[in-house]
N, CA and C of each residue as an Amber inpcrd file, in Angstrom:
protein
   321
   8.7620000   8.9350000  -7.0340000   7.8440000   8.3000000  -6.1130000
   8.5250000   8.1540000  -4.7580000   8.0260000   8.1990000  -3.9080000
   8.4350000   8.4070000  -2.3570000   8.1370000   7.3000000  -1.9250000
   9.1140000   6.4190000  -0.9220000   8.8010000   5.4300000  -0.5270000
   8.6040000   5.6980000   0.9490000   8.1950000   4.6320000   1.9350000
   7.4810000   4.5220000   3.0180000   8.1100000   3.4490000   3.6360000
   9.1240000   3.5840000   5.3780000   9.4290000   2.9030000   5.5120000
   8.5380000   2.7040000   7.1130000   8.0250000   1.3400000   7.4830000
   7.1120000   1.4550000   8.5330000   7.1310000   0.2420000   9.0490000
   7.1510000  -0.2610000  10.6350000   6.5420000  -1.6600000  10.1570000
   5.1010000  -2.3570000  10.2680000   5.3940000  -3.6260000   9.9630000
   4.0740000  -4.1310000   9.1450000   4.7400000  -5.8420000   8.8230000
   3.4070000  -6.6790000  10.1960000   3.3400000  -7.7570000  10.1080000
   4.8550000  -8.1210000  11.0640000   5.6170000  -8.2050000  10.4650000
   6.5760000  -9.4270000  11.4930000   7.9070000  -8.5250000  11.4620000
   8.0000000  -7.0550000  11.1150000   8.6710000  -5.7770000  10.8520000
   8.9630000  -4.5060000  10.5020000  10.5190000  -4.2110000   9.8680000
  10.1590000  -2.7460000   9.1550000  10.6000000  -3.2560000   7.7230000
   9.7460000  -2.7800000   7.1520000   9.5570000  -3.2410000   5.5200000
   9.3680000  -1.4530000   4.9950000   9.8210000  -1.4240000   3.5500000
   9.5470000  -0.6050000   2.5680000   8.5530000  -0.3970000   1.7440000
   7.8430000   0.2560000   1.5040000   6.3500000   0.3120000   0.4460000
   6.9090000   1.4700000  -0.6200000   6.7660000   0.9780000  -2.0200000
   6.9430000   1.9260000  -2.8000000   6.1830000   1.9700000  -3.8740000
   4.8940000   2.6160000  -4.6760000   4.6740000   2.2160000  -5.5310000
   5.5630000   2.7130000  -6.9570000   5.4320000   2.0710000  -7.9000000
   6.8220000   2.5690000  -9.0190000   5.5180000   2.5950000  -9.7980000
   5.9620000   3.5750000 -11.0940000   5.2520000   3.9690000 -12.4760000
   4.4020000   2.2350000 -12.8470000   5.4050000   0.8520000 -13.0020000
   4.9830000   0.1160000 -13.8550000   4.1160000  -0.7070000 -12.4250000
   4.3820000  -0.7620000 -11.2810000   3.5680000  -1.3160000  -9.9980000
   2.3980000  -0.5890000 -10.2440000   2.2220000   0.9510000 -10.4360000
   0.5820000   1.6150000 -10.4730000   0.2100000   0.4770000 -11.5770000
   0.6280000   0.6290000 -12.3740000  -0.3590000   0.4950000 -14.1260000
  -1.0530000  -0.9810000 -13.4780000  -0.1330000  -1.9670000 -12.7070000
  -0.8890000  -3.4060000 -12.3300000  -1.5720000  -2.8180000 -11.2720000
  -1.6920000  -2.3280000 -10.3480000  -2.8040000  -1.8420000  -9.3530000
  -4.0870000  -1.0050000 -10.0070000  -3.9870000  -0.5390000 -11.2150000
  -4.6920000  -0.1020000 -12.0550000  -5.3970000  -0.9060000 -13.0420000
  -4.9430000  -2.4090000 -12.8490000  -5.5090000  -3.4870000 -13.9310000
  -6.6250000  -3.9540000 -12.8320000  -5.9370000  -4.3200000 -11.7880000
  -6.4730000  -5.2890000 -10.4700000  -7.6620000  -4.1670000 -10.1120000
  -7.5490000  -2.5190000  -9.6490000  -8.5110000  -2.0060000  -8.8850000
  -8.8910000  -0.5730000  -9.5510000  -8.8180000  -0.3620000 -11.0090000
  -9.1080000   0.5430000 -11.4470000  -8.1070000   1.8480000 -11.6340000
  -8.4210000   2.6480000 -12.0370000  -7.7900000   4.1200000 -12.0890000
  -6.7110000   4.8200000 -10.7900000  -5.5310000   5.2430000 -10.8410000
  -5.3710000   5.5910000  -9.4500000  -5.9400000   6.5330000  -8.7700000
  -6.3790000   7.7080000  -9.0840000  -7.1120000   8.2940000  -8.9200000
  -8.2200000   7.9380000  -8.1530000  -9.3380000   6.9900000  -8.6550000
 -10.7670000   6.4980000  -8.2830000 -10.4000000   5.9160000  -6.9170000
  -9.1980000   4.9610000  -7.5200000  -8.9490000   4.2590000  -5.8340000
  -8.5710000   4.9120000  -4.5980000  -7.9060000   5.8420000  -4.8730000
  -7.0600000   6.8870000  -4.0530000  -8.4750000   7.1460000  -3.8610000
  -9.3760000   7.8420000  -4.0120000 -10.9610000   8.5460000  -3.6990000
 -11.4330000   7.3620000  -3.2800000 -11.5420000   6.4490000  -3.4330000
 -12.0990000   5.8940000  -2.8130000 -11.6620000   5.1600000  -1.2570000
 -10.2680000   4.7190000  -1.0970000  -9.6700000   5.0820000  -0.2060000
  -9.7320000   5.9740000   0.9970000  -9.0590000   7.2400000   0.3670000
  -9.6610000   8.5070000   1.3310000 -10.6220000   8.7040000   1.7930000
 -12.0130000   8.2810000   1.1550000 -13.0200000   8.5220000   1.6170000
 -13.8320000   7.2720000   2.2230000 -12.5880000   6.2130000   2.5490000
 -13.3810000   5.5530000   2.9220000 -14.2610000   4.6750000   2.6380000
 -14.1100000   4.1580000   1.1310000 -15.3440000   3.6150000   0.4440000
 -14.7610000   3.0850000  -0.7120000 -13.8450000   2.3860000   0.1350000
 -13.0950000   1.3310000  -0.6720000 -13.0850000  -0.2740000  -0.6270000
 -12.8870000  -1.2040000  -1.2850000 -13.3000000  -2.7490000  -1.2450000
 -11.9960000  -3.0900000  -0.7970000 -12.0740000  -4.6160000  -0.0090000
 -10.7290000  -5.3860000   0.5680000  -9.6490000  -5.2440000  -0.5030000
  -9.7570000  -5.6110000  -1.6920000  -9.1380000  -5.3470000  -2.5560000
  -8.0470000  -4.2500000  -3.1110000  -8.2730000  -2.8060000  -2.8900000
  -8.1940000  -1.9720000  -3.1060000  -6.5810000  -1.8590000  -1.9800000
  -7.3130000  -2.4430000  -0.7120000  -6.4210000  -1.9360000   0.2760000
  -5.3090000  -2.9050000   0.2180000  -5.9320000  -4.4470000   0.0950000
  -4.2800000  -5.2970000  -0.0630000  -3.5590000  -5.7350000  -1.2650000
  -4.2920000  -5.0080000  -2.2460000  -3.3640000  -5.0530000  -3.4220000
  -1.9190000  -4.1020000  -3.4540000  -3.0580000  -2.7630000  -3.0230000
  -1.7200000  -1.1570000  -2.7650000  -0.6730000  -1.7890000  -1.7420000
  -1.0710000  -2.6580000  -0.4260000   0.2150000  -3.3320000   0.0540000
   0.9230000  -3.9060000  -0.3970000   0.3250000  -5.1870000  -1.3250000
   0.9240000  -5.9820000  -1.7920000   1.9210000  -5.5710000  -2.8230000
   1.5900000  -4.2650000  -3.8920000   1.9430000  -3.6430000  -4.9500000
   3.4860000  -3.3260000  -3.8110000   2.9080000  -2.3800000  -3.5200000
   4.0330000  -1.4140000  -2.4090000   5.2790000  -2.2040000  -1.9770000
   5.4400000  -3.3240000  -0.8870000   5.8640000  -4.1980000  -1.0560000
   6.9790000  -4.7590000  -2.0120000   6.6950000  -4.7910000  -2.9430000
   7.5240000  -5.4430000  -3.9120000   8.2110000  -4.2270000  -4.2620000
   7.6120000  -2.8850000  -4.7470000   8.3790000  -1.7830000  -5.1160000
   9.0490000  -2.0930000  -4.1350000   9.1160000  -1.8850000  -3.0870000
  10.0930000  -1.7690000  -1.9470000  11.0580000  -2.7130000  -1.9370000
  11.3110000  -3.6490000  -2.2650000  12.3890000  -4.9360000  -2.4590000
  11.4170000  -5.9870000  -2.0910000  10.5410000  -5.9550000  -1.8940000
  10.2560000  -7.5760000  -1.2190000   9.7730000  -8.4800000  -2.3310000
  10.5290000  -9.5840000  -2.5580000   9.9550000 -10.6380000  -3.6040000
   8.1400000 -10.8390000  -3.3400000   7.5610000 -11.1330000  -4.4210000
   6.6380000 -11.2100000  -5.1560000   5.7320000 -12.1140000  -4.2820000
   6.6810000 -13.3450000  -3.8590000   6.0440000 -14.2910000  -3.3640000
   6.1140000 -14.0330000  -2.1270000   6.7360000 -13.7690000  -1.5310000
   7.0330000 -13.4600000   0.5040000   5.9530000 -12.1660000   0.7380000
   5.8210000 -10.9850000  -0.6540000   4.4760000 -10.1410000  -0.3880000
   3.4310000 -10.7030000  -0.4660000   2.9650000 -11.8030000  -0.9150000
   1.7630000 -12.1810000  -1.0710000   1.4990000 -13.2580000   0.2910000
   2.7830000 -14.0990000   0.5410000   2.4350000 -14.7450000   1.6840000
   2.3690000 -13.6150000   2.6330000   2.5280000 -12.1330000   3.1960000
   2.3410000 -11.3230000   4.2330000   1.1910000 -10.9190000   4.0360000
   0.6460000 -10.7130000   2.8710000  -1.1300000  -9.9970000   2.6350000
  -2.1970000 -11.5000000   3.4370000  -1.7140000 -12.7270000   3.0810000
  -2.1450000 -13.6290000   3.9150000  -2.4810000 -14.0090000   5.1190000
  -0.8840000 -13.4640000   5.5350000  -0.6370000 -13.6580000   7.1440000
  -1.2060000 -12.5450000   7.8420000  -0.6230000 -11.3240000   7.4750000
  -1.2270000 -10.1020000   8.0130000  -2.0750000  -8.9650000   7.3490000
  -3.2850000  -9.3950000   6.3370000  -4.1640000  -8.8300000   5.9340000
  -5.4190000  -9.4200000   5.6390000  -5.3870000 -10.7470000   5.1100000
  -6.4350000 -10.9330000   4.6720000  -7.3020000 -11.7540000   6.0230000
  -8.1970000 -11.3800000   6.5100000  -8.7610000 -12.2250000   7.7010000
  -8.9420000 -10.8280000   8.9810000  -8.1540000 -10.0030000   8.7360000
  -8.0430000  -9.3160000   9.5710000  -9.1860000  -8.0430000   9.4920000
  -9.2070000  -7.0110000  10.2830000  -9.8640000  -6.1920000  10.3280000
  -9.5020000  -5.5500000   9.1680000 -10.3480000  -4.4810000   8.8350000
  -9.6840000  -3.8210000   7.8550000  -9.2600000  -2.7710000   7.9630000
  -9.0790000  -2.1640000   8.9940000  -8.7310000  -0.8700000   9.5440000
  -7.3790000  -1.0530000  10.0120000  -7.0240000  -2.3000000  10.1220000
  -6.0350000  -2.5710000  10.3170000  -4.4560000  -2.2860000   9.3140000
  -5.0140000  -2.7070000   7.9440000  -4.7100000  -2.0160000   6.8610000
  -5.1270000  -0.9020000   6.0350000  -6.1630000  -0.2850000   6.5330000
  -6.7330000   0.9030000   6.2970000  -6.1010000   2.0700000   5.9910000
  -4.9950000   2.3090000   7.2020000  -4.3260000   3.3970000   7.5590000
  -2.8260000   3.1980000   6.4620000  -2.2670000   1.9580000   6.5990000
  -1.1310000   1.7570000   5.8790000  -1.3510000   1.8110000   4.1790000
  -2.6320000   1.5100000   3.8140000  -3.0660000   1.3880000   2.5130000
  -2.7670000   2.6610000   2.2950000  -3.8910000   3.8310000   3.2960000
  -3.7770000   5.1930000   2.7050000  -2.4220000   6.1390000   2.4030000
  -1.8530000   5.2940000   3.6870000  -0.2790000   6.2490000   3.4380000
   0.4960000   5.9350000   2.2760000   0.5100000   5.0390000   1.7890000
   1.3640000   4.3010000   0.3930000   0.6520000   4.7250000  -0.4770000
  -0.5790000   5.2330000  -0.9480000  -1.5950000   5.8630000  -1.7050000
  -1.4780000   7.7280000  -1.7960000  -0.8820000   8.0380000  -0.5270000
  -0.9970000   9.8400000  -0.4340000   0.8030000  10.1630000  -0.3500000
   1.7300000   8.9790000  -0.3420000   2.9550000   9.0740000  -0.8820000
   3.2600000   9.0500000  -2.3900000   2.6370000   7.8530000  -3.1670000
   2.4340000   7.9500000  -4.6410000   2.3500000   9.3130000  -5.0770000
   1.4410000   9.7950000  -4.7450000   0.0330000  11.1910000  -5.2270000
   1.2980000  12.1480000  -4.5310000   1.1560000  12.1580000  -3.8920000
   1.9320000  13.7120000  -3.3970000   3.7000000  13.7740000  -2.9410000
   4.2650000  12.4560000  -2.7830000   5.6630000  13.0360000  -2.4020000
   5.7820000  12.4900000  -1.0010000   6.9980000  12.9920000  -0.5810000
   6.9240000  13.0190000   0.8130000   7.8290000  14.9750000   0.7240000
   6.9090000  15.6440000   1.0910000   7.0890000  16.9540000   1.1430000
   8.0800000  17.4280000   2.2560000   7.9300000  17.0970000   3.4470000
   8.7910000  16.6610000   4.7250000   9.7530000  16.1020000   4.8770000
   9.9700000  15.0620000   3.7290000  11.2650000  14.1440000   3.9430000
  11.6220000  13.5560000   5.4260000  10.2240000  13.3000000   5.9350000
  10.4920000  12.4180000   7.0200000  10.3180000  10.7610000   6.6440000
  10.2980000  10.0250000   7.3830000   9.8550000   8.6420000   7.7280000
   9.1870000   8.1840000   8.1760000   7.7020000   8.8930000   7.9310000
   6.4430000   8.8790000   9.1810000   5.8580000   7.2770000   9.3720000
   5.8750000   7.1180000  10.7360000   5.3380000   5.8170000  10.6890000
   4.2990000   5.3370000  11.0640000   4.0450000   4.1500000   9.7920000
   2.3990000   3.5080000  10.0540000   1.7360000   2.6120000  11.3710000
   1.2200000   2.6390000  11.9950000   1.2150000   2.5420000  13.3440000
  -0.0230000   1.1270000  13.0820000
């Protein structure tokens, strides 16, 4: 799994989802697959998008509790396009890699 280093909220933080992080993003928002489609296309619920942060997040090192106080601070209330873009990239890193082996960042 390819992680994602970008920043987001009050820095640069890590997003990673791991094998046992999907299976709980898969309890909370369904199949990865469905979500990823639904995602991509746009036609996805609040949910969908700040869980994959929140998930991501923690793969990445961040305790459990300091990710959930950031989905607070800097997701929930907010636009959603705001996390839109960062959702999708932590979603098409899972799924595909990072083929490039760059550090592309979420803006």
């Amino acid at each position: 799994m390819a992680d994602l280093t970008t920043f987001f909220g009050d820095g640069e933080h890590t997003f990673k989802l791991t094998p046992e992080l999907i299976r709980e993003l898969e309890t909370k928002c369904g199949p990865v697959g469905a979500l990823s489609n639904r995602v991509f296309s746009r036609n996805f619920a609040q949910a969908d998008l700040s869980e994959t942060i929140r998930l991501a997040l923690i793969g990445g090192g961040t305790a459990p509790k300091r990710a959930h106080e950031m989905i607070v601070a800097y997701v929930d209330g907010w636009p959603l396009a705001e996390s839109y873009e960062l959702a999708a990239k932590i979603l098409e890193r899972a799924l595909f890699g990072n083929p490039h082996g760059d550090q592309a960042s979420a803006s």
